[in-house]
PDB file as gemmi writes it, atoms N, CA and C in Angstrom:
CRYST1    1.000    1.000    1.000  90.00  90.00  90.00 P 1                      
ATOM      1  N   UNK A   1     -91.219 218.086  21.492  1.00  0.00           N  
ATOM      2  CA  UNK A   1     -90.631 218.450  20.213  1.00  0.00           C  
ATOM      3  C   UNK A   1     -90.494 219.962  20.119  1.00  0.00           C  
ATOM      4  N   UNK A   2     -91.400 220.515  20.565  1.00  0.00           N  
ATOM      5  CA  UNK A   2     -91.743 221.979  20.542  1.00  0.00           C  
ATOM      6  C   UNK A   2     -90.088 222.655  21.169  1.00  0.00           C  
ATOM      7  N   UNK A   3     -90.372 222.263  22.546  1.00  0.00           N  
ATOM      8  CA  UNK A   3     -89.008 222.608  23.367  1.00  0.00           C  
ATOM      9  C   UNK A   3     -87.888 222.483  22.733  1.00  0.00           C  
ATOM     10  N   UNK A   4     -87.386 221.353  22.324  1.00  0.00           N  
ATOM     11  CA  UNK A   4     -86.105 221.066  21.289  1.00  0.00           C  
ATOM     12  C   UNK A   4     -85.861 221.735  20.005  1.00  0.00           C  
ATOM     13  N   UNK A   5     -87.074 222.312  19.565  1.00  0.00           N  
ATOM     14  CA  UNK A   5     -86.562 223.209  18.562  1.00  0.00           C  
ATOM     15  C   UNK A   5     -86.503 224.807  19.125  1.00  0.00           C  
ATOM     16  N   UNK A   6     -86.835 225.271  19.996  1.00  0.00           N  
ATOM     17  CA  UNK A   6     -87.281 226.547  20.627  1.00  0.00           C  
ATOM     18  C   UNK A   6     -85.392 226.611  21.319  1.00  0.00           C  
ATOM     19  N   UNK A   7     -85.115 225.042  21.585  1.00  0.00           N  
ATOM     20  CA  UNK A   7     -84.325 224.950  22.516  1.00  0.00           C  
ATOM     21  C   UNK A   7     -82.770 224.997  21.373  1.00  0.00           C  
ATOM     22  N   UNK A   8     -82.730 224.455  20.006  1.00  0.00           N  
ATOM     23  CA  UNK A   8     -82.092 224.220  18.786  1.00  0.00           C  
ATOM     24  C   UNK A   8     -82.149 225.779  18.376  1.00  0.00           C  
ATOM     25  N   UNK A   9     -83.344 226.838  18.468  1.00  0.00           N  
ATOM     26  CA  UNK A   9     -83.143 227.723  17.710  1.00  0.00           C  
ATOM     27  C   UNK A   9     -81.963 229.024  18.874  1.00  0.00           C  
ATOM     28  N   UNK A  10     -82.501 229.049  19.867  1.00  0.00           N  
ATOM     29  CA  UNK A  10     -81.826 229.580  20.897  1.00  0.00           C  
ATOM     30  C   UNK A  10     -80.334 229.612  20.734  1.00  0.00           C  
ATOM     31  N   UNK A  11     -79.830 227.998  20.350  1.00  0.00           N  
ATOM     32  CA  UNK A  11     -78.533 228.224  20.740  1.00  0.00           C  
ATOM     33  C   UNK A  11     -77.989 228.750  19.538  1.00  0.00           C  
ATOM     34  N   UNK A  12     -78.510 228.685  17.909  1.00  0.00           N  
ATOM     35  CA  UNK A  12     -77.785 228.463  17.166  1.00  0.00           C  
ATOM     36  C   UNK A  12     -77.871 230.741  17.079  1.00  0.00           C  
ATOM     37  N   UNK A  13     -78.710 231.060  17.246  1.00  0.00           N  
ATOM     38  CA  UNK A  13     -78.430 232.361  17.823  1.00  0.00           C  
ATOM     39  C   UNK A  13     -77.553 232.925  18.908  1.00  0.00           C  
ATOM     40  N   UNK A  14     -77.697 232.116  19.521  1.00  0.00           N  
ATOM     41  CA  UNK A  14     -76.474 232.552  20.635  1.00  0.00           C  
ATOM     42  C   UNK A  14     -75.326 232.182  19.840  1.00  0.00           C  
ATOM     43  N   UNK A  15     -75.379 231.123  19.570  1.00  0.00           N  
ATOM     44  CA  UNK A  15     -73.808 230.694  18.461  1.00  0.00           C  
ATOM     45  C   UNK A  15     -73.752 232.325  17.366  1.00  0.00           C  
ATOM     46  N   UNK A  16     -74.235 232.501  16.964  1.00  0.00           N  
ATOM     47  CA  UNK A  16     -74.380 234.054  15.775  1.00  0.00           C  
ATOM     48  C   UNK A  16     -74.123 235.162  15.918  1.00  0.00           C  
ATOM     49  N   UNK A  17     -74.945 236.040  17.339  1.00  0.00           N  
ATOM     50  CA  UNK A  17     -74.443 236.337  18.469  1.00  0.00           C  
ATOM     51  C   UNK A  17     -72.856 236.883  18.454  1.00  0.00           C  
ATOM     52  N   UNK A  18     -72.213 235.699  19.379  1.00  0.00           N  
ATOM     53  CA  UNK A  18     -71.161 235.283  19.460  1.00  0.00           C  
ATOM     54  C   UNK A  18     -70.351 235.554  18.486  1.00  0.00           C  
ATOM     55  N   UNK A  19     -70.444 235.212  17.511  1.00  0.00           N  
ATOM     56  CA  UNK A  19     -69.359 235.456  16.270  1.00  0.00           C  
ATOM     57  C   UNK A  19     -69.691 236.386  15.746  1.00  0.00           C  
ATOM     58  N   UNK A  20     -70.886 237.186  15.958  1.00  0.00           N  
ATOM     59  CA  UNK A  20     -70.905 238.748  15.340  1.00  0.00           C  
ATOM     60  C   UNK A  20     -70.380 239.730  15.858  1.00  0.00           C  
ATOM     61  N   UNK A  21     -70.248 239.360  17.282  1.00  0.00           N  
ATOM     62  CA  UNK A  21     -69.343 240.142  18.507  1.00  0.00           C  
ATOM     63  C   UNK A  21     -68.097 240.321  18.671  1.00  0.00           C  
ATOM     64  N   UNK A  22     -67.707 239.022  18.307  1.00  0.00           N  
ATOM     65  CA  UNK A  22     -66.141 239.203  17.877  1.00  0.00           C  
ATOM     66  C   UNK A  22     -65.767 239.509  16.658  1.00  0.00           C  
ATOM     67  N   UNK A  23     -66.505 239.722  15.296  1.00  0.00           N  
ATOM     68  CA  UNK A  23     -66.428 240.056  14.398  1.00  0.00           C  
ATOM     69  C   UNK A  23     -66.381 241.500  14.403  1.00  0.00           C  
ATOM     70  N   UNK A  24     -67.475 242.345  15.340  1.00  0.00           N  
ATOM     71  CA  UNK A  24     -67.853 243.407  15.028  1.00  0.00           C  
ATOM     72  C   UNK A  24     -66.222 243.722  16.255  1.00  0.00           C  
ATOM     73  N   UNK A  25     -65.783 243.565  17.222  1.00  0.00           N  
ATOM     74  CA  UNK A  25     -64.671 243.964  17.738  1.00  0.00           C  
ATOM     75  C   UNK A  25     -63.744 243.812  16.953  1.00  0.00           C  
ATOM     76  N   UNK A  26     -63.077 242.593  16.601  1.00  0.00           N  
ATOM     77  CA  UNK A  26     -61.908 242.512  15.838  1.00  0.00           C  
ATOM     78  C   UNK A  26     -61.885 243.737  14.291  1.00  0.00           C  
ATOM     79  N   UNK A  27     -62.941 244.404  13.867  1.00  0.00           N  
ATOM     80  CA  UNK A  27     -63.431 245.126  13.077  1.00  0.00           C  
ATOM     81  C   UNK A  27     -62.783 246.294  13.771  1.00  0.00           C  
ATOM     82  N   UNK A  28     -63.574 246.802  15.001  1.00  0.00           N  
ATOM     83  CA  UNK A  28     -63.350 248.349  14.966  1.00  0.00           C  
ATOM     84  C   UNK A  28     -61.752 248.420  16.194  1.00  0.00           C  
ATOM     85  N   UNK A  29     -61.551 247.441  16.199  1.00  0.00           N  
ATOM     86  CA  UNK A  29     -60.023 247.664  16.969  1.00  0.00           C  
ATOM     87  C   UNK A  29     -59.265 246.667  16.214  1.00  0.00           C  
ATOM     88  N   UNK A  30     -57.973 247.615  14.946  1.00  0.00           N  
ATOM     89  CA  UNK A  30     -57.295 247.294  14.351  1.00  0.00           C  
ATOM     90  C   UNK A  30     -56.036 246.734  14.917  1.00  0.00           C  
ATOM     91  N   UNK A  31     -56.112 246.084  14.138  1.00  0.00           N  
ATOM     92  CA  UNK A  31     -54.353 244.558  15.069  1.00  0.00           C  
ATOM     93  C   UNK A  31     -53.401 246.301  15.458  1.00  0.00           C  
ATOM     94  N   UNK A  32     -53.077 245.941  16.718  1.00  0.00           N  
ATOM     95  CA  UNK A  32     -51.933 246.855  17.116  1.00  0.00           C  
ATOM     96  C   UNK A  32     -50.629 246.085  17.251  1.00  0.00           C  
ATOM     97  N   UNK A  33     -49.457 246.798  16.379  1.00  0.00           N  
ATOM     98  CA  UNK A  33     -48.445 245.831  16.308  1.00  0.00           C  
ATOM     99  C   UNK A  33     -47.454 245.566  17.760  1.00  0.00           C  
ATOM    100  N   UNK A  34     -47.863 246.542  18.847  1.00  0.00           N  
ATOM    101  CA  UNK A  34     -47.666 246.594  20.816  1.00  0.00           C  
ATOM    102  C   UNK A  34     -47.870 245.828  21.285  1.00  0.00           C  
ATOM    103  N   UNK A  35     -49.165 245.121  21.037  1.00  0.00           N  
ATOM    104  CA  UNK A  35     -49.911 243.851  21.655  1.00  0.00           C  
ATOM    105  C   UNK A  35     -49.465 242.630  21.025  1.00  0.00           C  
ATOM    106  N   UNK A  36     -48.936 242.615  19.931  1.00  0.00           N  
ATOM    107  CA  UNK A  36     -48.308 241.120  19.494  1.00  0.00           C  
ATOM    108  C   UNK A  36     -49.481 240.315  18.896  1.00  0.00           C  
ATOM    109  N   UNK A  37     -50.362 240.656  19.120  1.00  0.00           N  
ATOM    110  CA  UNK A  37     -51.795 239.623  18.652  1.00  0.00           C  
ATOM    111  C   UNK A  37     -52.392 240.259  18.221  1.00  0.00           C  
ATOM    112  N   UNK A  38     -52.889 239.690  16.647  1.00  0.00           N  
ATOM    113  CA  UNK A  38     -53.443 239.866  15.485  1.00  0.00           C  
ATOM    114  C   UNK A  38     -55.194 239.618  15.761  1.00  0.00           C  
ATOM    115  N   UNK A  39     -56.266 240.236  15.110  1.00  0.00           N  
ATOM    116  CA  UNK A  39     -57.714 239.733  15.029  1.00  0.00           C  
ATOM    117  C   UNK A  39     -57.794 238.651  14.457  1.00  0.00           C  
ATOM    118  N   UNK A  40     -57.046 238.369  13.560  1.00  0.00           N  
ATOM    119  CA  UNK A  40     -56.883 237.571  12.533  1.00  0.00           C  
ATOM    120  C   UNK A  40     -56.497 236.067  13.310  1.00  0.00           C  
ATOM    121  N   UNK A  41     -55.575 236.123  14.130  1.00  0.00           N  
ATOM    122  CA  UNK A  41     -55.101 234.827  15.083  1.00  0.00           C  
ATOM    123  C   UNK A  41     -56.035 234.729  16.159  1.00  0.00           C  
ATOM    124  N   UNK A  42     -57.129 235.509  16.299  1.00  0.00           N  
ATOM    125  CA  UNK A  42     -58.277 235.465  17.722  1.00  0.00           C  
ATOM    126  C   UNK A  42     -59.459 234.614  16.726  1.00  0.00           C  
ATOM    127  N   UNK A  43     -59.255 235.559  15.526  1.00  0.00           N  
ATOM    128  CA  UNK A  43     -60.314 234.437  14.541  1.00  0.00           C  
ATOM    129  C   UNK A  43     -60.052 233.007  14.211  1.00  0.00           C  
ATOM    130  N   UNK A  44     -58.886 232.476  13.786  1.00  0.00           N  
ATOM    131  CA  UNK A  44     -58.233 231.232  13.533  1.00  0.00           C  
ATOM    132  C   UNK A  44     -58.440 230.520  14.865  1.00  0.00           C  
ATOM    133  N   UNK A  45     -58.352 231.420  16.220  1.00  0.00           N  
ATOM    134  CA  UNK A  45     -57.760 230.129  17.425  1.00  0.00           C  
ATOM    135  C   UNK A  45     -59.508 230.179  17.997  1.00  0.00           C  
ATOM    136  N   UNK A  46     -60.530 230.550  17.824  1.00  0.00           N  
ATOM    137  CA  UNK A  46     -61.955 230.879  17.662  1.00  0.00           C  
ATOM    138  C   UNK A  46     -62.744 229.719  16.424  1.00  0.00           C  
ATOM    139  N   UNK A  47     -62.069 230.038  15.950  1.00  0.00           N  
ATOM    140  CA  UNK A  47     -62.659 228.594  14.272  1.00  0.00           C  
ATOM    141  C   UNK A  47     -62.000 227.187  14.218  1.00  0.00           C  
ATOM    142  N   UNK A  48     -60.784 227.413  15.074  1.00  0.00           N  
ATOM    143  CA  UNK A  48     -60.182 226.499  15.273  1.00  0.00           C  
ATOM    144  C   UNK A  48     -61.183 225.246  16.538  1.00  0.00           C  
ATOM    145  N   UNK A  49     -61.484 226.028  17.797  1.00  0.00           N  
ATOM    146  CA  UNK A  49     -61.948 225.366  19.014  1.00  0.00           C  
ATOM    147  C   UNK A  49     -63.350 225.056  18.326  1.00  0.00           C  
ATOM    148  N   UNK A  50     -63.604 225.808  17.620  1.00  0.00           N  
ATOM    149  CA  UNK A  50     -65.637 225.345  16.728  1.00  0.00           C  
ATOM    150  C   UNK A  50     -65.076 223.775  16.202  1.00  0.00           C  
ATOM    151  N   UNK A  51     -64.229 224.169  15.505  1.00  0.00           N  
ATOM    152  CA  UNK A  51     -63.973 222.857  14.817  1.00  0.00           C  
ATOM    153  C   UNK A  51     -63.826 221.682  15.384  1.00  0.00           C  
ATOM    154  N   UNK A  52     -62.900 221.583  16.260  1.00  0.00           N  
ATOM    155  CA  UNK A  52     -62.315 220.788  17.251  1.00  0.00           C  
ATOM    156  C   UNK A  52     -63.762 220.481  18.072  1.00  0.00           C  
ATOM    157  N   UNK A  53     -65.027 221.234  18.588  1.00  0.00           N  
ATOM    158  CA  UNK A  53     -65.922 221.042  19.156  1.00  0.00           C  
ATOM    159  C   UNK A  53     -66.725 220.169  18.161  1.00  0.00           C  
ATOM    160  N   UNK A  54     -67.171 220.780  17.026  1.00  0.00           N  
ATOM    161  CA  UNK A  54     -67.786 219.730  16.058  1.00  0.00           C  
ATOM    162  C   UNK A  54     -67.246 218.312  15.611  1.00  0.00           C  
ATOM    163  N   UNK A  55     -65.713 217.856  15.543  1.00  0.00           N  
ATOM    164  CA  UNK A  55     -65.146 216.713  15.126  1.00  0.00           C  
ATOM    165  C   UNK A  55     -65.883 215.937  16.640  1.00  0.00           C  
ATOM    166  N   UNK A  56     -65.629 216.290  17.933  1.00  0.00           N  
ATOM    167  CA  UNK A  56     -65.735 215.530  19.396  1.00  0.00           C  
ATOM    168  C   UNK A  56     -67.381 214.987  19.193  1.00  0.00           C  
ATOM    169  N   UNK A  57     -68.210 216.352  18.825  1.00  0.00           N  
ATOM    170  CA  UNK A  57     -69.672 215.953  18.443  1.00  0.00           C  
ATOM    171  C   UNK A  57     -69.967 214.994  17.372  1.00  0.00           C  
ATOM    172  N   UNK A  58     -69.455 215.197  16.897  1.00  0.00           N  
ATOM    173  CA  UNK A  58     -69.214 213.566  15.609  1.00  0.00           C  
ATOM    174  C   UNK A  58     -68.852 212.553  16.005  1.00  0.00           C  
ATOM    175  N   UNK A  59     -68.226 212.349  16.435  1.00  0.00           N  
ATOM    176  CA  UNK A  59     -67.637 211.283  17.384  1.00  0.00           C  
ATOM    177  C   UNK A  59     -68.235 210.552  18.501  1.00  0.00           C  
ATOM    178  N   UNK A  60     -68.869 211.350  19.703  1.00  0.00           N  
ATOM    179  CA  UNK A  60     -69.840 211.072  20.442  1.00  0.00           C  
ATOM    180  C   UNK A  60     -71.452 210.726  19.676  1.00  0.00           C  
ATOM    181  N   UNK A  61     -71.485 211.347  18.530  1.00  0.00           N  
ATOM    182  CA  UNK A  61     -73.221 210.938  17.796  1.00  0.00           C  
ATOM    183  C   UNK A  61     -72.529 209.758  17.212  1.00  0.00           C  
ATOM    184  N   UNK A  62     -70.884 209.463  16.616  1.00  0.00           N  
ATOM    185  CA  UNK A  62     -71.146 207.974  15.937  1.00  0.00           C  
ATOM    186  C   UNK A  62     -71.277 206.891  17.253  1.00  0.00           C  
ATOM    187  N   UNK A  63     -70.416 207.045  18.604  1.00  0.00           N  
ATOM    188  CA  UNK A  63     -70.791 206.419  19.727  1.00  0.00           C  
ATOM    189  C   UNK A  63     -72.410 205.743  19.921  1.00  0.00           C  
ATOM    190  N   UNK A  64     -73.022 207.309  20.195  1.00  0.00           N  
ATOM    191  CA  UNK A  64     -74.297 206.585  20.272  1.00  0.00           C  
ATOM    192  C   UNK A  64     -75.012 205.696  19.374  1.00  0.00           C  
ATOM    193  N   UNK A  65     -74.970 206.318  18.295  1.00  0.00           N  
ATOM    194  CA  UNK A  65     -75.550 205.735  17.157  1.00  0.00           C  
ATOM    195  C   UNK A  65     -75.106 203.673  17.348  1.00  0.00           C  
ATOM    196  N   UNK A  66     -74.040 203.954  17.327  1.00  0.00           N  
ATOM    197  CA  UNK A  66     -73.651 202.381  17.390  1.00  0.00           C  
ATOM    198  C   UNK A  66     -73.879 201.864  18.594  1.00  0.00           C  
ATOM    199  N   UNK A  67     -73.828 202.299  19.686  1.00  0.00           N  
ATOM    200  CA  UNK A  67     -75.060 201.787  20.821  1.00  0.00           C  
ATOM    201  C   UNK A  67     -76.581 201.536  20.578  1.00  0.00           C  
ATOM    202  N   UNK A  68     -77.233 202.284  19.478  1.00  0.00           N  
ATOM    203  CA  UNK A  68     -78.777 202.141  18.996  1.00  0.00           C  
ATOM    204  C   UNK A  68     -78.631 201.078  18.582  1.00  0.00           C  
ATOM    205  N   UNK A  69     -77.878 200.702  17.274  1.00  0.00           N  
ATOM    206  CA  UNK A  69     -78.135 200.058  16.548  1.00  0.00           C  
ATOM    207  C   UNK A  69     -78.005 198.410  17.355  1.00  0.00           C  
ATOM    208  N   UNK A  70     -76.798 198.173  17.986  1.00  0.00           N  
ATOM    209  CA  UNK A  70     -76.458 197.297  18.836  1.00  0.00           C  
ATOM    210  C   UNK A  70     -77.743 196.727  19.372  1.00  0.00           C  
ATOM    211  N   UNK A  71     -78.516 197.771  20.427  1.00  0.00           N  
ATOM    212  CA  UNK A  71     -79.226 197.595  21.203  1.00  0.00           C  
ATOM    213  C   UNK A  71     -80.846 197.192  20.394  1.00  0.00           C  
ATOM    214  N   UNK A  72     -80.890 197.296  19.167  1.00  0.00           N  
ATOM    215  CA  UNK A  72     -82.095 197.561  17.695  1.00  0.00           C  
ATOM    216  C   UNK A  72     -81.486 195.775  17.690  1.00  0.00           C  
ATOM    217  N   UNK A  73     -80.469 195.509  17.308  1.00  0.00           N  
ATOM    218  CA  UNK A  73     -79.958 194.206  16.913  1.00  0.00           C  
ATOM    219  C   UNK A  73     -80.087 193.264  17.839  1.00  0.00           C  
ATOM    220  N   UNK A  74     -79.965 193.531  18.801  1.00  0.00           N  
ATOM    221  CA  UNK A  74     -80.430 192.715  20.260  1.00  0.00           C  
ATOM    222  C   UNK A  74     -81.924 192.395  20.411  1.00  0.00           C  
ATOM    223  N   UNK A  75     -82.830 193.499  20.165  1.00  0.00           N  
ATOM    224  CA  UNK A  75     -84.720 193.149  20.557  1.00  0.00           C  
ATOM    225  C   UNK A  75     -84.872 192.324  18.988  1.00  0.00           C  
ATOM    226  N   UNK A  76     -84.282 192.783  17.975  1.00  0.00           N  
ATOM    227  CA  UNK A  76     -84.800 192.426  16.759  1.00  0.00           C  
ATOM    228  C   UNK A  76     -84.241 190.465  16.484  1.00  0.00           C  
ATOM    229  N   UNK A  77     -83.509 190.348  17.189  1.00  0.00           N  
ATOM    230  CA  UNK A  77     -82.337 189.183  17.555  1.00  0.00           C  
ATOM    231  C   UNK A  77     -83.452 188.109  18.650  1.00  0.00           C  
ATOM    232  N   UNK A  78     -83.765 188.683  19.657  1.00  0.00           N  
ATOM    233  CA  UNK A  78     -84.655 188.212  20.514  1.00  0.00           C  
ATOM    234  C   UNK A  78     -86.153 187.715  20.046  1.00  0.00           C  
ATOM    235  N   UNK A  79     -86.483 188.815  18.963  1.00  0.00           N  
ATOM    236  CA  UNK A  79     -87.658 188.229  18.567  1.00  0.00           C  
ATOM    237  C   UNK A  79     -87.851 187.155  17.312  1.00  0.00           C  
ATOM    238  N   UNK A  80     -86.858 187.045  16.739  1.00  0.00           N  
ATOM    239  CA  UNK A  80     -86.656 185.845  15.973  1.00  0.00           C  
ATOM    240  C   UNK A  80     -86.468 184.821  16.916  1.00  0.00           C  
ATOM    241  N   UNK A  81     -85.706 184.653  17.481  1.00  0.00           N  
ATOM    242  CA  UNK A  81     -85.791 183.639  18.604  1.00  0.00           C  
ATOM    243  C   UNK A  81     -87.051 183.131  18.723  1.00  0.00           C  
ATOM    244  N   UNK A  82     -87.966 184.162  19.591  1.00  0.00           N  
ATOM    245  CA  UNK A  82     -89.146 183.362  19.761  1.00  0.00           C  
ATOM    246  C   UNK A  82     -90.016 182.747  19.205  1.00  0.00           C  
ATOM    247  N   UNK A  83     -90.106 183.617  17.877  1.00  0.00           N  
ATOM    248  CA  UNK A  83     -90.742 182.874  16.426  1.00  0.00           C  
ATOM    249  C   UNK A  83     -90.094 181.874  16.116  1.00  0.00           C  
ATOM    250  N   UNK A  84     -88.995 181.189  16.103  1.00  0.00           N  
ATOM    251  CA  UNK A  84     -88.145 180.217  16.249  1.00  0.00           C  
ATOM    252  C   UNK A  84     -88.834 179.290  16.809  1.00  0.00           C  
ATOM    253  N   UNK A  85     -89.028 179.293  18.784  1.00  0.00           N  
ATOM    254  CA  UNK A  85     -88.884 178.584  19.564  1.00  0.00           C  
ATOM    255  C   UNK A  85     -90.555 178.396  18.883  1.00  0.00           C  
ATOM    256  N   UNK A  86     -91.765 179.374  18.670  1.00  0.00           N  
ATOM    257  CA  UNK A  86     -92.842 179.211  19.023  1.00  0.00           C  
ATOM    258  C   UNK A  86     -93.239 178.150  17.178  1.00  0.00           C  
ATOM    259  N   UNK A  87     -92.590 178.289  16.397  1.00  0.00           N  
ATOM    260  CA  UNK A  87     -92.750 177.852  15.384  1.00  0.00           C  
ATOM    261  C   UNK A  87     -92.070 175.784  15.567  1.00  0.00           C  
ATOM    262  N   UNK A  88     -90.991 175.640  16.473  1.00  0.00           N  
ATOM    263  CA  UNK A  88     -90.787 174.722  16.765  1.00  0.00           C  
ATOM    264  C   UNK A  88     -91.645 173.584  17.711  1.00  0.00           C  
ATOM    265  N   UNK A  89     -92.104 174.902  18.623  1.00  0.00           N  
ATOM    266  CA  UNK A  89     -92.776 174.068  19.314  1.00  0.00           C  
ATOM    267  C   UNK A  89     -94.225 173.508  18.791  1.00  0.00           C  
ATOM    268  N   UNK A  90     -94.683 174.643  18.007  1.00  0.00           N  
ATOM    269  CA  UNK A  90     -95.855 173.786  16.964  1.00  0.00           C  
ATOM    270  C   UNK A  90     -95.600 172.593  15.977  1.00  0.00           C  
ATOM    271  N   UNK A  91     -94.108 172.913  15.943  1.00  0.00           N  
ATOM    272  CA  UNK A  91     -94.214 171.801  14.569  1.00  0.00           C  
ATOM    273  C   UNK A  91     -94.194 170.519  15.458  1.00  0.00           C  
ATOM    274  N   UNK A  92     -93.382 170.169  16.805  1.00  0.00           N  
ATOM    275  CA  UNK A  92     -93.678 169.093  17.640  1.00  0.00           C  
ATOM    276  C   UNK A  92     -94.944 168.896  17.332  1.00  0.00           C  
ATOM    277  N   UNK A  93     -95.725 169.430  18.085  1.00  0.00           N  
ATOM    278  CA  UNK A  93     -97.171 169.414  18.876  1.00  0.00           C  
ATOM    279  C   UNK A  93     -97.757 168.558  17.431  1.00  0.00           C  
ATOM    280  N   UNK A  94     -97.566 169.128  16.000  1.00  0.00           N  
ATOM    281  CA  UNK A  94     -97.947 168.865  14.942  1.00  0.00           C  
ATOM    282  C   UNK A  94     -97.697 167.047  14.726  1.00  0.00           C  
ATOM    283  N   UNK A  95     -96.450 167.374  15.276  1.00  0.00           N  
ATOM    284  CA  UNK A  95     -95.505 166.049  14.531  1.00  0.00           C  
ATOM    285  C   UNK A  95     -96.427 164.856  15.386  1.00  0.00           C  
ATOM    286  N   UNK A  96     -96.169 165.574  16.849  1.00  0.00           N  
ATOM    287  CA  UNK A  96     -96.752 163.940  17.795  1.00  0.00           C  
ATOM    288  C   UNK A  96     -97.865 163.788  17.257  1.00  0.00           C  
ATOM    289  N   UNK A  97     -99.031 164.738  17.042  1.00  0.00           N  
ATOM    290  CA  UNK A  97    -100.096 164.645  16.793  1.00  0.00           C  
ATOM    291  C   UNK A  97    -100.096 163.818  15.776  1.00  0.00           C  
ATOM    292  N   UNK A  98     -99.648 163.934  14.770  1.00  0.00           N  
ATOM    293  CA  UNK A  98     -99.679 163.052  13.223  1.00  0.00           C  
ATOM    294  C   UNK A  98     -99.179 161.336  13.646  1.00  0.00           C  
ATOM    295  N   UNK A  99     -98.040 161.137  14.514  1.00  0.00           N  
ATOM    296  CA  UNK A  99     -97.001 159.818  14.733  1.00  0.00           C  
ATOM    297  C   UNK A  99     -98.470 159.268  16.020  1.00  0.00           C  
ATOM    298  N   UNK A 100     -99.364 159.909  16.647  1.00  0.00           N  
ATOM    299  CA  UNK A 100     -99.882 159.560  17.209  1.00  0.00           C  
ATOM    300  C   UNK A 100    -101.796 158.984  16.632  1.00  0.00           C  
ATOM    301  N   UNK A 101    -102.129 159.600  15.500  1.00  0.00           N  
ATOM    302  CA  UNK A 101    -103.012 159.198  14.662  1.00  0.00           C  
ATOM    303  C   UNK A 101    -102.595 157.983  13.848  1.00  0.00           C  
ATOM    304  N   UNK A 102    -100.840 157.584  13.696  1.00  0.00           N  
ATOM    305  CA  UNK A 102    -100.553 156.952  12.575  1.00  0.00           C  
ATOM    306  C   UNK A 102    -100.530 155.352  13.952  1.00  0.00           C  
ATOM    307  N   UNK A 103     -99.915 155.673  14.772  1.00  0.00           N  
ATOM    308  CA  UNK A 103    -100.101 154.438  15.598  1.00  0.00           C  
ATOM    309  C   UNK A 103    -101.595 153.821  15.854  1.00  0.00           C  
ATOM    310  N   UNK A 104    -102.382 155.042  15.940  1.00  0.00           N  
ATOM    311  CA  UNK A 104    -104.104 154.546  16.094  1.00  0.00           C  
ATOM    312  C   UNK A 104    -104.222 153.605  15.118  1.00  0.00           C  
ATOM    313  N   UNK A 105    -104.074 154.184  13.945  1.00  0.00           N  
ATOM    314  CA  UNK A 105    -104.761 153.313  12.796  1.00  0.00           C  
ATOM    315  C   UNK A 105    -103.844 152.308  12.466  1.00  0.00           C  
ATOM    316  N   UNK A 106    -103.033 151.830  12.845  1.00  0.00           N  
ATOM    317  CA  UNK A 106    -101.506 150.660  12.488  1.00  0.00           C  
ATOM    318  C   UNK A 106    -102.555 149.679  14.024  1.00  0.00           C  
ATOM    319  N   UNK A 107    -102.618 150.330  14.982  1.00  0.00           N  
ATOM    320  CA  UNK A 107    -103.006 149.515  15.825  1.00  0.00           C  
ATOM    321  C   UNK A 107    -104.221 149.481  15.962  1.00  0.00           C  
ATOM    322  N   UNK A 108    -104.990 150.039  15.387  1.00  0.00           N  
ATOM    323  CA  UNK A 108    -106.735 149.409  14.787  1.00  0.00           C  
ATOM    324  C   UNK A 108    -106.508 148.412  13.302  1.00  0.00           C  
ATOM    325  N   UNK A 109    -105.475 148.945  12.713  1.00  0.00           N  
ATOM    326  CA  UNK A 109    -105.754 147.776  11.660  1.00  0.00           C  
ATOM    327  C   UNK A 109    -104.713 146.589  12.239  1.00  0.00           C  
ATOM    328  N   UNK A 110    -104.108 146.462  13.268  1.00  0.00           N  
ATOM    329  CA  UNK A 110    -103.608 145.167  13.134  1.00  0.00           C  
ATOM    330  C   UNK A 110    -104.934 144.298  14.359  1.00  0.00           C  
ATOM    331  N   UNK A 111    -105.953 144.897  15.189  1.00  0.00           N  
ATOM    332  CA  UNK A 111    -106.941 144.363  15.919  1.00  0.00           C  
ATOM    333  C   UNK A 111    -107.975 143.984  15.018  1.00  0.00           C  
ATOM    334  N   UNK A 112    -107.665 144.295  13.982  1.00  0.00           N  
ATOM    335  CA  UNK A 112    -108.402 144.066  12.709  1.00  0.00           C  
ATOM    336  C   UNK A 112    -108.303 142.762  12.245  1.00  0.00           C  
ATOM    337  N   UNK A 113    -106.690 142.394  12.237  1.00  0.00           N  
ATOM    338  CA  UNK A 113    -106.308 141.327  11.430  1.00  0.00           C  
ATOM    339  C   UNK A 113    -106.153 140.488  12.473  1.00  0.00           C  
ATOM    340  N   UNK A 114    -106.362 140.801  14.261  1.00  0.00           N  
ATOM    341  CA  UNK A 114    -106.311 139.197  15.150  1.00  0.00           C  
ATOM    342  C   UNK A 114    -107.628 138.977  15.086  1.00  0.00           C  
ATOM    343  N   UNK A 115    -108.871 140.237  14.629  1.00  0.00           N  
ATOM    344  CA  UNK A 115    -110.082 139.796  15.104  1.00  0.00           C  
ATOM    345  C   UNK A 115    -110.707 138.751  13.600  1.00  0.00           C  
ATOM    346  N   UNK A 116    -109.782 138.927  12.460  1.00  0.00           N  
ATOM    347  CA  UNK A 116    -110.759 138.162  11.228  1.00  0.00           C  
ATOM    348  C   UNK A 116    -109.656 136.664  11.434  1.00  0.00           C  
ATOM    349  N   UNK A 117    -108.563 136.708  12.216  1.00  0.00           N  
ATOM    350  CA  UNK A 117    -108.049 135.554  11.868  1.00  0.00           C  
ATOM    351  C   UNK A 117    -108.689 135.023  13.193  1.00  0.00           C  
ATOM    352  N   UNK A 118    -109.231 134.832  13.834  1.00  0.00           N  
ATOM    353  CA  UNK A 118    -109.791 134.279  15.119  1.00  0.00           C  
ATOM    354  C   UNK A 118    -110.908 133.571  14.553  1.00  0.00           C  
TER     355      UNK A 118                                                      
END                                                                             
């Protein structure tokens, strides 16, 4: 965790950096009308590629994100299942058990009724 923010603070300085540099140039060297290109159009085509970089990063985090969740819906999917299977298979085990006490006593009370009619 440590690293990732050491590693988060780094860049967003270098990002600051960066745009103070071209700020502080486009500042002390005024648009020359010789060169055809404005500070002003180095700033726009500069805010422009940030932008265009942040929409792609949006895009790739909704990607993943919907791979998490997918993959969250799949283990969470799986484990109902088994509570499923393991809840079924008790209620058998339950069921024979009960259909198998009920035959005992149907077939003790009918050895009942050959042994008093004898």
């Amino acid at each position: 965790m440590r690293n990732w923010i050491k590693s988060y603070w780094s860049n967003c300085l270098s990002i600051a950096a960066i745009i103070c540099s071209v700020v502080a140039i486009c500042v002390s060297l005024p648009s020359a009308p010789e060169l055809g290109i404005d500070y002003i159009g180095v700033i726009v085509g500069i805010l422009s590629l940030l932008v265009t970089m942040l929409i792609g990063w949006q895009i790739y985090n909704a990607i993943v994100i919907e791979k998490k969740i997918k993959d969250e819906v799949k283990l969470v999917e799986k484990s109902f299942q088994k509570e499923i299977q393991a809840i079924k298979d008790e209620s058998e085990i339950s069921a024979k058990k009960y259909y198998t006490r009920q035959n005992i006593s149907i077939l003790s009370f009918s050895y009942q009724n050959i042994i008093q009619q004898e």
